[in-house]
Biotite code that builds the C-alpha atoms (Angstrom):
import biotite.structure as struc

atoms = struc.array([
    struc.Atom([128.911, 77.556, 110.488], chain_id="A", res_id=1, res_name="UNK", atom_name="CA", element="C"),
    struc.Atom([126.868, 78.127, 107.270], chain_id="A", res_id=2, res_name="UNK", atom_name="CA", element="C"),
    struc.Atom([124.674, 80.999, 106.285], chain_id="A", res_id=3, res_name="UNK", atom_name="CA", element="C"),
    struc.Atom([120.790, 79.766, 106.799], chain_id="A", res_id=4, res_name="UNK", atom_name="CA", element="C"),
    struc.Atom([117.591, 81.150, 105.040], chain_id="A", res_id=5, res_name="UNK", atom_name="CA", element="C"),
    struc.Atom([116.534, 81.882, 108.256], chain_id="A", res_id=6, res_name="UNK", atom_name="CA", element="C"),
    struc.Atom([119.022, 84.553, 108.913], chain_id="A", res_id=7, res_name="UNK", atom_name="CA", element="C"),
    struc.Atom([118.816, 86.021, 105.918], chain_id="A", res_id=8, res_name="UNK", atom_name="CA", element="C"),
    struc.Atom([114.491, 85.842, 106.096], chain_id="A", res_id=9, res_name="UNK", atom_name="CA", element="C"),
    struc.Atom([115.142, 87.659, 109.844], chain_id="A", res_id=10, res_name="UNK", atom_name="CA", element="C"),
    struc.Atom([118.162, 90.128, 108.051], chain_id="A", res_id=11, res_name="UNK", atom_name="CA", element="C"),
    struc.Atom([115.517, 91.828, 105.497], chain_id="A", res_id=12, res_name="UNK", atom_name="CA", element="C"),
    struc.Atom([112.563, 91.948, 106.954], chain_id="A", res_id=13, res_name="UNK", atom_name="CA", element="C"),
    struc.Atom([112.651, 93.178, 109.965], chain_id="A", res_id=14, res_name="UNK", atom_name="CA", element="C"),
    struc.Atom([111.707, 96.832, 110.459], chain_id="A", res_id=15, res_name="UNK", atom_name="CA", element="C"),
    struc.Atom([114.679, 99.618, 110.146], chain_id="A", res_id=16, res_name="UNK", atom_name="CA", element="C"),
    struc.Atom([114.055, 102.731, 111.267], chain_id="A", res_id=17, res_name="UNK", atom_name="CA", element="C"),
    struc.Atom([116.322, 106.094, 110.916], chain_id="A", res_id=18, res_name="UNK", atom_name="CA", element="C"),
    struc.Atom([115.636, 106.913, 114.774], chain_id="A", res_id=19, res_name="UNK", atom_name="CA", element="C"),
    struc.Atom([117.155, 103.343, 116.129], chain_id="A", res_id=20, res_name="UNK", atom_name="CA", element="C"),
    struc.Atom([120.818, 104.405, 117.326], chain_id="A", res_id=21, res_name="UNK", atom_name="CA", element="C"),
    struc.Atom([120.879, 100.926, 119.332], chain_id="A", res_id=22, res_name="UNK", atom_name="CA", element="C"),
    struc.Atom([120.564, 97.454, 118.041], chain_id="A", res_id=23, res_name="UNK", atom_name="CA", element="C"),
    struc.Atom([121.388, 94.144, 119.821], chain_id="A", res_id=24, res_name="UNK", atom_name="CA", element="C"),
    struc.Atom([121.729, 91.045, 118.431], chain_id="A", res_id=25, res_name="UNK", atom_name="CA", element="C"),
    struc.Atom([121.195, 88.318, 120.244], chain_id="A", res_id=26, res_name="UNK", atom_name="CA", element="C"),
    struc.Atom([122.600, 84.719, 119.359], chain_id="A", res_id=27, res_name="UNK", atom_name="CA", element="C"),
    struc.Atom([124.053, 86.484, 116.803], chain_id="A", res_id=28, res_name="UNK", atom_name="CA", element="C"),
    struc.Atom([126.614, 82.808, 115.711], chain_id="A", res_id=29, res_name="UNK", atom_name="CA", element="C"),
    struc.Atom([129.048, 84.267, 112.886], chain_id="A", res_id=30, res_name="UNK", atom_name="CA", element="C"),
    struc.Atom([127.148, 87.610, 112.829], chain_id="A", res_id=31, res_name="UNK", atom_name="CA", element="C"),
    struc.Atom([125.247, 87.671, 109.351], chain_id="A", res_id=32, res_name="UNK", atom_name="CA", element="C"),
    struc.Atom([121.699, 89.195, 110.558], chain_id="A", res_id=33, res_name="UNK", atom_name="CA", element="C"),
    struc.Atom([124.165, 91.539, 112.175], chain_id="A", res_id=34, res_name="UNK", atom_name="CA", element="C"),
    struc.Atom([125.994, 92.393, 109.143], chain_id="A", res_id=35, res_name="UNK", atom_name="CA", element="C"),
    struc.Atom([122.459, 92.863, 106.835], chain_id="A", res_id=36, res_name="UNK", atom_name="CA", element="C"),
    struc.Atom([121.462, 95.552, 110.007], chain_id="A", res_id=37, res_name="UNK", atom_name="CA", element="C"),
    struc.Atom([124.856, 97.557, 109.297], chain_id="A", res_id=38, res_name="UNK", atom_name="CA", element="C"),
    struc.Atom([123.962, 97.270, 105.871], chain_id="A", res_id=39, res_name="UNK", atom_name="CA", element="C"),
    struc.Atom([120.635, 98.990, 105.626], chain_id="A", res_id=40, res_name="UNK", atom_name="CA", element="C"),
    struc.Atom([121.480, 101.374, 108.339], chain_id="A", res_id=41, res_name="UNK", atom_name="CA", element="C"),
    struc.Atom([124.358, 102.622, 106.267], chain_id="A", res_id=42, res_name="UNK", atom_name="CA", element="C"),
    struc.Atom([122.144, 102.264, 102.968], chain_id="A", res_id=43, res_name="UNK", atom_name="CA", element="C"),
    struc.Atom([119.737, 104.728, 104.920], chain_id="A", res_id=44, res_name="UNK", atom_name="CA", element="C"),
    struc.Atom([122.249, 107.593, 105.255], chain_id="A", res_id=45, res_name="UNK", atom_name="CA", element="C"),
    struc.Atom([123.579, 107.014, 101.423], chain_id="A", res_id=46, res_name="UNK", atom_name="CA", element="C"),
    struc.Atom([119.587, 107.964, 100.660], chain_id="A", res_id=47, res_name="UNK", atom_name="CA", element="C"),
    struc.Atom([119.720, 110.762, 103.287], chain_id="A", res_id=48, res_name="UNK", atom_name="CA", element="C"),
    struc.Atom([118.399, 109.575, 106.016], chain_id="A", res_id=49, res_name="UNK", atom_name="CA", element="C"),
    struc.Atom([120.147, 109.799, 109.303], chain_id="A", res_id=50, res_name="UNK", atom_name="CA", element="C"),
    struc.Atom([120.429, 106.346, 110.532], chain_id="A", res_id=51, res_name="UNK", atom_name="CA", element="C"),
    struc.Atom([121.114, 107.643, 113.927], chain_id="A", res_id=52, res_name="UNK", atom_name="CA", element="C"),
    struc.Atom([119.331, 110.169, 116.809], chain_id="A", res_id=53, res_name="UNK", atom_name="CA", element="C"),
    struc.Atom([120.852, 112.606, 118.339], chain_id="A", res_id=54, res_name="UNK", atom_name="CA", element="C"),
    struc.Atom([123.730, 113.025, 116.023], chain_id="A", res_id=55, res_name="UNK", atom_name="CA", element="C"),
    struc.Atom([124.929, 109.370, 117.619], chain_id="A", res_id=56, res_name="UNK", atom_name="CA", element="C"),
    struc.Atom([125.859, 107.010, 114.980], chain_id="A", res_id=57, res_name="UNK", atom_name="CA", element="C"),
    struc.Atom([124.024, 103.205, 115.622], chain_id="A", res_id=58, res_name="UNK", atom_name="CA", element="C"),
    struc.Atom([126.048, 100.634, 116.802], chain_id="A", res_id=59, res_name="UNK", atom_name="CA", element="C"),
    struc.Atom([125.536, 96.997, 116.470], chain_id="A", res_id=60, res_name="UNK", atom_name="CA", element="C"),
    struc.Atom([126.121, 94.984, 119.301], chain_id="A", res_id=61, res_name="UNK", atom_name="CA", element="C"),
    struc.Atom([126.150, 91.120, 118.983], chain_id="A", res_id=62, res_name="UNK", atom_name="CA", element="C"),
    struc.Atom([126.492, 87.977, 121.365], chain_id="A", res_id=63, res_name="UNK", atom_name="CA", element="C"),
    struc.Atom([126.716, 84.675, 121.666], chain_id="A", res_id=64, res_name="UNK", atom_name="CA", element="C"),
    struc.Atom([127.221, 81.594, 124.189], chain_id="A", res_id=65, res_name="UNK", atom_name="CA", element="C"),
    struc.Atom([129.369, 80.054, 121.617], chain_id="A", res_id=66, res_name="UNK", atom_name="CA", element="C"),
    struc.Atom([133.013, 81.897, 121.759], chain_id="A", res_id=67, res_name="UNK", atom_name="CA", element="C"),
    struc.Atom([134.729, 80.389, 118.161], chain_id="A", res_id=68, res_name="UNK", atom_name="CA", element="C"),
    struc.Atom([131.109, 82.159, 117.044], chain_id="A", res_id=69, res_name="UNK", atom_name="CA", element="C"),
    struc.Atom([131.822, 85.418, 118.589], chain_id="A", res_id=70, res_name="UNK", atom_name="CA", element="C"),
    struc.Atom([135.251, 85.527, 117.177], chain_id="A", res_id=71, res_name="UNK", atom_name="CA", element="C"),
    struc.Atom([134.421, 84.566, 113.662], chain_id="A", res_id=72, res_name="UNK", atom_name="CA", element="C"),
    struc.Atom([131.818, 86.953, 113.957], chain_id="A", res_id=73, res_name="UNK", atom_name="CA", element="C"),
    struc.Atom([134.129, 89.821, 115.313], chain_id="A", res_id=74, res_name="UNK", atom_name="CA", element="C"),
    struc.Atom([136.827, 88.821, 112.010], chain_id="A", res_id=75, res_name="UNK", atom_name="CA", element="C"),
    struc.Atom([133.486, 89.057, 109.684], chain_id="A", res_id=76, res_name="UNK", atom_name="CA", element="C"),
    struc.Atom([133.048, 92.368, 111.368], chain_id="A", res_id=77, res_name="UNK", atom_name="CA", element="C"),
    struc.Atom([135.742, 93.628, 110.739], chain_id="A", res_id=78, res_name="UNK", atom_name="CA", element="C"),
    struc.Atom([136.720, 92.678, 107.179], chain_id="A", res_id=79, res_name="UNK", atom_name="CA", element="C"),
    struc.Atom([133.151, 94.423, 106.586], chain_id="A", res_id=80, res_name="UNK", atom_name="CA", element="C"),
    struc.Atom([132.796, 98.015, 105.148], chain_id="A", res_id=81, res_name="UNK", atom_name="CA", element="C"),
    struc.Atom([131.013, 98.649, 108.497], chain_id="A", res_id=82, res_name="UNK", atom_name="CA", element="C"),
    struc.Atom([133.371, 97.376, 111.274], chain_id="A", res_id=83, res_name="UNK", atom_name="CA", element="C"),
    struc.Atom([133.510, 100.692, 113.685], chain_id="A", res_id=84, res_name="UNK", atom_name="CA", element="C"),
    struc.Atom([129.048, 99.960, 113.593], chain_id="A", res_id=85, res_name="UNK", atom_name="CA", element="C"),
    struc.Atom([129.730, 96.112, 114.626], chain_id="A", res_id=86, res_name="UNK", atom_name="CA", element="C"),
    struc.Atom([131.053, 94.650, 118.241], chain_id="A", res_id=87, res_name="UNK", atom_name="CA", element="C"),
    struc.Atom([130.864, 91.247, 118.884], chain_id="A", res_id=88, res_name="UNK", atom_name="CA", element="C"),
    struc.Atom([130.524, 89.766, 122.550], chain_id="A", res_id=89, res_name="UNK", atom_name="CA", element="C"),
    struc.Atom([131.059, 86.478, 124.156], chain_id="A", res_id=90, res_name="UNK", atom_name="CA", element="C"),
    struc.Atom([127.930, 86.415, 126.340], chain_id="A", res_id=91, res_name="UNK", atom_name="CA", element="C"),
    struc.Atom([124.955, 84.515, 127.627], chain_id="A", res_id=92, res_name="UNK", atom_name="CA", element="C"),
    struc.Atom([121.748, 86.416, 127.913], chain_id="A", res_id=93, res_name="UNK", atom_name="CA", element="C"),
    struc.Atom([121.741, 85.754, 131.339], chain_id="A", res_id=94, res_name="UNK", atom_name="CA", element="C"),
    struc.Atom([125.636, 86.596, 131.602], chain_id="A", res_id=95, res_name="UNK", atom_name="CA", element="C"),
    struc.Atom([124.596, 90.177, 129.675], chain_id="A", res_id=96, res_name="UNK", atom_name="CA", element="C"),
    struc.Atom([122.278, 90.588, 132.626], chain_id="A", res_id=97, res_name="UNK", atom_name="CA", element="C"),
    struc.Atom([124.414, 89.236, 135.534], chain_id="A", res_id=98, res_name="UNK", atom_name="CA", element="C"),
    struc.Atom([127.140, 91.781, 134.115], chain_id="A", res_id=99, res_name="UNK", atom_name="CA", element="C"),
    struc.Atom([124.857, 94.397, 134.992], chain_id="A", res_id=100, res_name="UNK", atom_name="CA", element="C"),
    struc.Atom([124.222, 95.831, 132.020], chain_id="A", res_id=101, res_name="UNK", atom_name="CA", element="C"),
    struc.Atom([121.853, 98.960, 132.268], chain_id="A", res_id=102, res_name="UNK", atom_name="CA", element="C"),
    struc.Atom([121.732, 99.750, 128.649], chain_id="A", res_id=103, res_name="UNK", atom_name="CA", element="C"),
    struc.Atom([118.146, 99.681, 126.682], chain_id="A", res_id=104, res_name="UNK", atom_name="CA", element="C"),
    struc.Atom([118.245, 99.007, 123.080], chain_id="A", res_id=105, res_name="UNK", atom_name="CA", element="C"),
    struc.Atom([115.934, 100.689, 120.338], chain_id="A", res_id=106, res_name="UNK", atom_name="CA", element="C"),
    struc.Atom([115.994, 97.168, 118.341], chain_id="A", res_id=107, res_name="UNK", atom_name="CA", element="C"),
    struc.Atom([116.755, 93.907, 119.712], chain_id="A", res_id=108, res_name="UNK", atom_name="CA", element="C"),
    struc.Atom([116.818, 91.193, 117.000], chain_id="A", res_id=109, res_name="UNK", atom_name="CA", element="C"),
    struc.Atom([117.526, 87.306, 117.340], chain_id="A", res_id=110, res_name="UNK", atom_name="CA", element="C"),
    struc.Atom([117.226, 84.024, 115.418], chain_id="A", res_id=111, res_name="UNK", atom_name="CA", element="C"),
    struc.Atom([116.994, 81.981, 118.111], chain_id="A", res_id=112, res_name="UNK", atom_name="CA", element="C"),
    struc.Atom([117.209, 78.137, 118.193], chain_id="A", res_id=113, res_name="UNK", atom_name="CA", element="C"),
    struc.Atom([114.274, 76.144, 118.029], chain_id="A", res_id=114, res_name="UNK", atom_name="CA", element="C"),
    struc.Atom([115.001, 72.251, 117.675], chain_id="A", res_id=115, res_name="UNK", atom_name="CA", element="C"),
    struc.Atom([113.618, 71.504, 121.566], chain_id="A", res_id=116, res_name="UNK", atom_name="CA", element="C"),
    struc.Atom([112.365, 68.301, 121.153], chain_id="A", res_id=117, res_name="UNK", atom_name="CA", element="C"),
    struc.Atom([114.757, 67.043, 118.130], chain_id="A", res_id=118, res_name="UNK", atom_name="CA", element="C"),
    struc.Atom([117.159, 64.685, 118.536], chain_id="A", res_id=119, res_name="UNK", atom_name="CA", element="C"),
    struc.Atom([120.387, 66.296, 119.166], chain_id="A", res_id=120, res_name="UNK", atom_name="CA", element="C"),
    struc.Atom([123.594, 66.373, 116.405], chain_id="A", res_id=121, res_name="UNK", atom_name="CA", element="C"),
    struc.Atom([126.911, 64.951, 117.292], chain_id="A", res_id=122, res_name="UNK", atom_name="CA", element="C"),
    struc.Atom([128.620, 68.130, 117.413], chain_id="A", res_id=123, res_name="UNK", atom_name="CA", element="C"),
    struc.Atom([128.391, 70.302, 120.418], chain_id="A", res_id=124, res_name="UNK", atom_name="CA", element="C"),
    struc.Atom([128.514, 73.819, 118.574], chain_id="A", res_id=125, res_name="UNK", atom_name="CA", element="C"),
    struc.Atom([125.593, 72.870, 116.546], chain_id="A", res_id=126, res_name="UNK", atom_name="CA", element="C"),
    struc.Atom([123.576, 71.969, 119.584], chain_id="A", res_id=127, res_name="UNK", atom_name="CA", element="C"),
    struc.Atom([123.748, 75.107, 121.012], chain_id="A", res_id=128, res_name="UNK", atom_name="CA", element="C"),
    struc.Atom([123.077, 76.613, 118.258], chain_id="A", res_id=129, res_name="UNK", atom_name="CA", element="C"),
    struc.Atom([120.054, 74.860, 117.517], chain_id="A", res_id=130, res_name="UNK", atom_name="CA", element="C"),
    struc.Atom([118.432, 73.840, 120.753], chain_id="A", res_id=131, res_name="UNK", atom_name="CA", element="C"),
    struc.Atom([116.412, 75.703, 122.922], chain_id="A", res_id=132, res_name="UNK", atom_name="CA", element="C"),
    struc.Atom([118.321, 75.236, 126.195], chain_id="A", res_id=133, res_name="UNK", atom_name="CA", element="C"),
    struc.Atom([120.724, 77.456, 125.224], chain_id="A", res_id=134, res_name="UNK", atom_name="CA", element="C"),
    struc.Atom([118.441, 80.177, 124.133], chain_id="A", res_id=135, res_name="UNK", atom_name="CA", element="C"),
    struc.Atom([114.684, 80.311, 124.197], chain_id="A", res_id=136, res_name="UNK", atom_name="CA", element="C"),
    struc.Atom([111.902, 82.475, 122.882], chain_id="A", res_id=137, res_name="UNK", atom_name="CA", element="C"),
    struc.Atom([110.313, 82.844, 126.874], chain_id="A", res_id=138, res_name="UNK", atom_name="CA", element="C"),
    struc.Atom([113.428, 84.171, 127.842], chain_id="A", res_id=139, res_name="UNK", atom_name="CA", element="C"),
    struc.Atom([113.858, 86.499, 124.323], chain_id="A", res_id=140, res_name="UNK", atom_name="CA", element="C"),
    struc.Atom([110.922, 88.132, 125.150], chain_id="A", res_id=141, res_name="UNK", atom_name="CA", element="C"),
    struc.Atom([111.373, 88.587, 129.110], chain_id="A", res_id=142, res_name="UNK", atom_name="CA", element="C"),
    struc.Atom([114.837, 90.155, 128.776], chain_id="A", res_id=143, res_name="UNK", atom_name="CA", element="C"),
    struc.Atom([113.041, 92.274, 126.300], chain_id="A", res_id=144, res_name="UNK", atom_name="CA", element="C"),
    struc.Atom([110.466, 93.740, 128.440], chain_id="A", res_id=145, res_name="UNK", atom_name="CA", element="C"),
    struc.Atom([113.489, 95.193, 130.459], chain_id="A", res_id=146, res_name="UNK", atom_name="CA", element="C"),
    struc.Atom([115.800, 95.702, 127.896], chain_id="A", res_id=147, res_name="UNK", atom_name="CA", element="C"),
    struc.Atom([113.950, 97.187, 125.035], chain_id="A", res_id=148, res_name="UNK", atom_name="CA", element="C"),
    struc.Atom([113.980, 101.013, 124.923], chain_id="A", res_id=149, res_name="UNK", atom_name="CA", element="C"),
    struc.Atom([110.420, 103.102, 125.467], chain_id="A", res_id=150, res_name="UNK", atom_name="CA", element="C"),
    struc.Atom([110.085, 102.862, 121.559], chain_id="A", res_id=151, res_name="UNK", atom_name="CA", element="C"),
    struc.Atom([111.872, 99.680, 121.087], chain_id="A", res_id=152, res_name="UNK", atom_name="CA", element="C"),
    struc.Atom([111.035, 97.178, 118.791], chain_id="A", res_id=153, res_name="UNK", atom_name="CA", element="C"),
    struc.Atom([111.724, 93.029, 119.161], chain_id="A", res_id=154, res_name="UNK", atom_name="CA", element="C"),
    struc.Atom([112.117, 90.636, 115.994], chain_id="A", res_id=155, res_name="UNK", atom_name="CA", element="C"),
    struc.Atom([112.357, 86.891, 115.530], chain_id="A", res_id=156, res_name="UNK", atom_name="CA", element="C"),
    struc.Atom([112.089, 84.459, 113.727], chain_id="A", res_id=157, res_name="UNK", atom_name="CA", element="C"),
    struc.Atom([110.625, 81.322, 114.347], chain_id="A", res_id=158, res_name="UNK", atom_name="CA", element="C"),
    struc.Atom([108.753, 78.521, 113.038], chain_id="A", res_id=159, res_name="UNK", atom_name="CA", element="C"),
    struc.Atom([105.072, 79.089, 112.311], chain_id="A", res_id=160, res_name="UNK", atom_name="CA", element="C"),
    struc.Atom([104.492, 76.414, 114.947], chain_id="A", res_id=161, res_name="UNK", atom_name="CA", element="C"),
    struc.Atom([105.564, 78.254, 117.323], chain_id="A", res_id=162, res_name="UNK", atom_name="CA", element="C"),
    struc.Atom([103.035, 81.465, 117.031], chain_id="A", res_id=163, res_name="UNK", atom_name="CA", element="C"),
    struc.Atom([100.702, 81.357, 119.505], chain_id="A", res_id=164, res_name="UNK", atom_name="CA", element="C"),
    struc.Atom([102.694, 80.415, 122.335], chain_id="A", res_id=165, res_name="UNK", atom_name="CA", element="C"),
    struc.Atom([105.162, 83.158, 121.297], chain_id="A", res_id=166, res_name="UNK", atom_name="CA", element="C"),
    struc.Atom([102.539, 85.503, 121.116], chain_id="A", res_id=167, res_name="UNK", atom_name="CA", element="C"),
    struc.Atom([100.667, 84.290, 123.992], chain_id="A", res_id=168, res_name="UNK", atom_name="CA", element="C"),
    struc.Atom([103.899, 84.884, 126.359], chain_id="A", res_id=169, res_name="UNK", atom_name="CA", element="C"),
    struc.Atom([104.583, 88.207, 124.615], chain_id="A", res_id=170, res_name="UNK", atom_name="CA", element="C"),
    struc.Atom([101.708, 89.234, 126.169], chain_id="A", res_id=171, res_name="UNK", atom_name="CA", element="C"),
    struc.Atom([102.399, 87.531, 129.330], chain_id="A", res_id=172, res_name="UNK", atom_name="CA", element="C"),
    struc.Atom([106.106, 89.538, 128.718], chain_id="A", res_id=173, res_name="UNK", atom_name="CA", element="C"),
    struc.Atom([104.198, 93.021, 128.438], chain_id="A", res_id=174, res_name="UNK", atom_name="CA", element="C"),
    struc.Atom([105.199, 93.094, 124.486], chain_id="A", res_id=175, res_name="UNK", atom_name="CA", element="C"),
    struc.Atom([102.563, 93.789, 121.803], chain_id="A", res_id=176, res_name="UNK", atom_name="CA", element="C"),
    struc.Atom([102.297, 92.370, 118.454], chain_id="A", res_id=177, res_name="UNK", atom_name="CA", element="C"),
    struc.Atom([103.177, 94.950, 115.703], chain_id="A", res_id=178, res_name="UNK", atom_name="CA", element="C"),
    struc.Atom([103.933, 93.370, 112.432], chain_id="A", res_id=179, res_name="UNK", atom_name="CA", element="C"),
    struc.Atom([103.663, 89.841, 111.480], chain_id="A", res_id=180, res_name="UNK", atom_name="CA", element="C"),
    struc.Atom([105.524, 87.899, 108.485], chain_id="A", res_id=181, res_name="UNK", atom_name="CA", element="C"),
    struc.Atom([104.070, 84.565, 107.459], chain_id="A", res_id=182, res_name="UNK", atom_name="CA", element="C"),
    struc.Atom([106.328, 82.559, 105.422], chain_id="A", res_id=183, res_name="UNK", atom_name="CA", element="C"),
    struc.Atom([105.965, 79.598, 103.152], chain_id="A", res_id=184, res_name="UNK", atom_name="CA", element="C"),
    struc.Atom([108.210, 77.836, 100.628], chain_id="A", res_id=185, res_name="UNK", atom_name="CA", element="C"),
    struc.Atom([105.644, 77.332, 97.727], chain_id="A", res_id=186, res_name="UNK", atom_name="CA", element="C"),
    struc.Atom([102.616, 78.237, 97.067], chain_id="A", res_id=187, res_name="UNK", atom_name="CA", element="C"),
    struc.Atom([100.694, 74.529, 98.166], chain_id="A", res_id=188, res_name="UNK", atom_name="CA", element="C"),
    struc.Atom([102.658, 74.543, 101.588], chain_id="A", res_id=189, res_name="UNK", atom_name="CA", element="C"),
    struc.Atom([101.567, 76.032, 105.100], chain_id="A", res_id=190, res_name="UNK", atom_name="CA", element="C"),
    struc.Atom([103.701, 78.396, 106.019], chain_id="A", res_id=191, res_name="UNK", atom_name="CA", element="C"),
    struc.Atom([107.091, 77.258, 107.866], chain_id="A", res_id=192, res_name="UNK", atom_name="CA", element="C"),
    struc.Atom([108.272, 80.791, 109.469], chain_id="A", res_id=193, res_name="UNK", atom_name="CA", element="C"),
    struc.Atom([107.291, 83.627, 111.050], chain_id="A", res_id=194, res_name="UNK", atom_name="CA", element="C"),
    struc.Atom([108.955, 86.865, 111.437], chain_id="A", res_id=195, res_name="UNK", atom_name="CA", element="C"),
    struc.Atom([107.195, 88.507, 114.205], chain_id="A", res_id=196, res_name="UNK", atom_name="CA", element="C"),
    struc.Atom([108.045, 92.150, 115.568], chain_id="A", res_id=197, res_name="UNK", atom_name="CA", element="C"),
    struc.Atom([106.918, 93.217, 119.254], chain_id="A", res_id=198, res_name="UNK", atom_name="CA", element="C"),
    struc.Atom([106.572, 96.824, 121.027], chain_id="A", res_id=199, res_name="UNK", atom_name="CA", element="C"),
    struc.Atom([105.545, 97.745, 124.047], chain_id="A", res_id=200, res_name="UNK", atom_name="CA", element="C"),
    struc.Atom([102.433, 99.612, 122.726], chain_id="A", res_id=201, res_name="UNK", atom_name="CA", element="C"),
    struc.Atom([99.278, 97.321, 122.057], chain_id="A", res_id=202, res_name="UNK", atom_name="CA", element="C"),
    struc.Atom([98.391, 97.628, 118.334], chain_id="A", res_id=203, res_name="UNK", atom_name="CA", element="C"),
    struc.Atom([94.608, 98.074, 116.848], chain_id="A", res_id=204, res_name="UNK", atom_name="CA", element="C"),
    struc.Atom([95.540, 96.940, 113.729], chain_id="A", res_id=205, res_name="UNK", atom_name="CA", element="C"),
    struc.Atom([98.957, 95.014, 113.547], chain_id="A", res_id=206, res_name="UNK", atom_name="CA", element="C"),
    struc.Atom([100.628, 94.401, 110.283], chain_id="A", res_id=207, res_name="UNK", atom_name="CA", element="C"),
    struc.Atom([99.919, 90.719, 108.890], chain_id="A", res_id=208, res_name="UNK", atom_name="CA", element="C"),
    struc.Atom([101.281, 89.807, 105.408], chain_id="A", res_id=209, res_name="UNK", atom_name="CA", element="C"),
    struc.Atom([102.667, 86.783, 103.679], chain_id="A", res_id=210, res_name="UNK", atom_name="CA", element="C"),
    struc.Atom([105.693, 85.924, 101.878], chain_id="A", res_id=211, res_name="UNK", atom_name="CA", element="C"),
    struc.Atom([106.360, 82.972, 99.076], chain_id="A", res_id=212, res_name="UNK", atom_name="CA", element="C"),
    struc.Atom([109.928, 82.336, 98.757], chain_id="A", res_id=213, res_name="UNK", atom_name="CA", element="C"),
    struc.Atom([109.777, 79.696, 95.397], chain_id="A", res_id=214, res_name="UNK", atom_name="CA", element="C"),
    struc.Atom([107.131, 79.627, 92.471], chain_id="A", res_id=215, res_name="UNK", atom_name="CA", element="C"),
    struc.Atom([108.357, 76.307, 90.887], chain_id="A", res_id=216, res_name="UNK", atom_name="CA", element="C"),
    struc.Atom([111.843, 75.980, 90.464], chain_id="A", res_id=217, res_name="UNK", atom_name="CA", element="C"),
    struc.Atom([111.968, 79.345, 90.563], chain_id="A", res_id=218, res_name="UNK", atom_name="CA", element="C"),
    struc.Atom([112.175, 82.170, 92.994], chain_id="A", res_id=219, res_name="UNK", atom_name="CA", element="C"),
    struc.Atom([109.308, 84.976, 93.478], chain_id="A", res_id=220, res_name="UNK", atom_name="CA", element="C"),
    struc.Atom([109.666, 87.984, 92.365], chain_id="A", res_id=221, res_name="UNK", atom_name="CA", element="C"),
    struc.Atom([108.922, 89.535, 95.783], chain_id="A", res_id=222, res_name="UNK", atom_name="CA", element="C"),
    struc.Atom([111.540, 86.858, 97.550], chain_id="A", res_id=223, res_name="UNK", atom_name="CA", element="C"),
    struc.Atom([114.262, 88.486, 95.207], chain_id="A", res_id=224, res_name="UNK", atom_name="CA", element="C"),
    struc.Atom([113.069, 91.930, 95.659], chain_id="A", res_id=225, res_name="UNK", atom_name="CA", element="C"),
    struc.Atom([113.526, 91.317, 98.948], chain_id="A", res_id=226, res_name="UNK", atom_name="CA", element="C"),
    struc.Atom([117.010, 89.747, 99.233], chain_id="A", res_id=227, res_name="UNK", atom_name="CA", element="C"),
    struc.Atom([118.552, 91.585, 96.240], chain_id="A", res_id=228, res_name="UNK", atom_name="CA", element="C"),
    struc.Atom([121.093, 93.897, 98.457], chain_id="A", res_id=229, res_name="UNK", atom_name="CA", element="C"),
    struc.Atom([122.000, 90.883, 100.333], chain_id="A", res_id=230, res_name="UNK", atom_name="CA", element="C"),
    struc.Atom([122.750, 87.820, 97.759], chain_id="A", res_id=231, res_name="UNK", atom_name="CA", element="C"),
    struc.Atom([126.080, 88.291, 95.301], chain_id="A", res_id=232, res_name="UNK", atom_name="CA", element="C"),
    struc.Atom([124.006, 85.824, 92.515], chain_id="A", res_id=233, res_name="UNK", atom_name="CA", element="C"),
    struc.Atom([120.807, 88.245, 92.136], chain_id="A", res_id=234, res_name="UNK", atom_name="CA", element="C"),
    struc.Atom([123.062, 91.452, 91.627], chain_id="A", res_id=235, res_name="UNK", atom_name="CA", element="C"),
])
């Protein structure tokens, strides 16, 4: 499957913080918001900052319900400059929980599907991938509530659509809104996407900003500042 902006949107600008030593990404398909977390954890320590508590190094764990995703992902992992940060797991959300799993993450990260009243594509893989009976935003945030560490933060991305309800059942979930990205394609269009972050603490004042991704034919200077690190054309 093909890299999507939305990935890459999710990738660099969700929050990254030196204390995180867990990260979990969830839907993760061949593993690119994955990848971009590796890669600004490890561009943390090149600056000198940890990347990790406790003397623990952060790992990267990654799953999906779709298993030719998980091992493409697992080969991307591995031909990466990051591969002993990166695992990648055949798993439903609710097979992570069946399996027991007791672990709480400090970050827990997804770009979940969203197409739940589209008409669905010929091909199987892509359905998954982009309906929301294979992954939802309800259940994103409930396994979150347990899953998420005392500090832990949640980000997804979504369409803009979609805001209240998600943050109506965050709330419902026991998760707080922290930092919200709006995100349009031009300047004359609504916004299209949101990158929304989630903590158990109720915020006074949550971060709200906006981001323009093309002026013209052109992109904006904050889009490339932005996705610099991550696209080979704007190096």
């Amino acid at each position: 499957m093909k890299v999507n902006t939305d990935g890459v949107l999710l990738g660099a600008l969700m929050t990254v913080r030196p204390e995180d030593r867990t990260w979990l990404d969830v839907g993760t398909g061949t593993g690119t918001v994955a990848l971009m977390a590796a890669q600004r954890i490890s561009a943390m320590a090149e600056k000198g900052e940890t990347g990790h508590a406790g003397g623990i190094p952060a790992s990267v764990l990654a799953i999906d319900i779709d298993a030719p995703s998980t091992r493409e992902a697992a080969r991307n992992f591995a031909a990466s400059p990051w591969p002993s940060m990166l695992e990648s797991v055949h798993s439903s959300l609710d097979g992570f929980r069946a399996a027991g799993a007791s672990m709480k993450f400090d970050r827990i990260f997804s770009n979940p599907p969203y197409y739940d009243l589209s008409l669905e594509a010929p091909d199987s893989r892509r359905n998954t991938a982009r309906h929301t009976e294979s992954l939802s935003y309800r259940e994103l945030t409930d396994f979150s509530s347990v899953f998420l560490s005392e500090n832990g933060l949640l980000s997804i991305i979504l369409p803009a659509v979609s805001e209240t309800w998600l943050l109506r059942h965050a709330r419902m979930s026991g998760l707080h809104l922290s930092r919200l990205v709006r995100i349009r394609t031009t300047h004359r269009k609504q916004p299209s996407r949101i990158v929304a972050e989630f903590s158990r603490y109720r915020s006074s004042d949550p971060s709200v900003s906006l981001l323009t991704i093309r002026d013209g034919q052109s992109y904006t200077p904050e889009y490339i500042a932005l996705t610099r690190d991550f696209y080979l054309w704007q190096k």
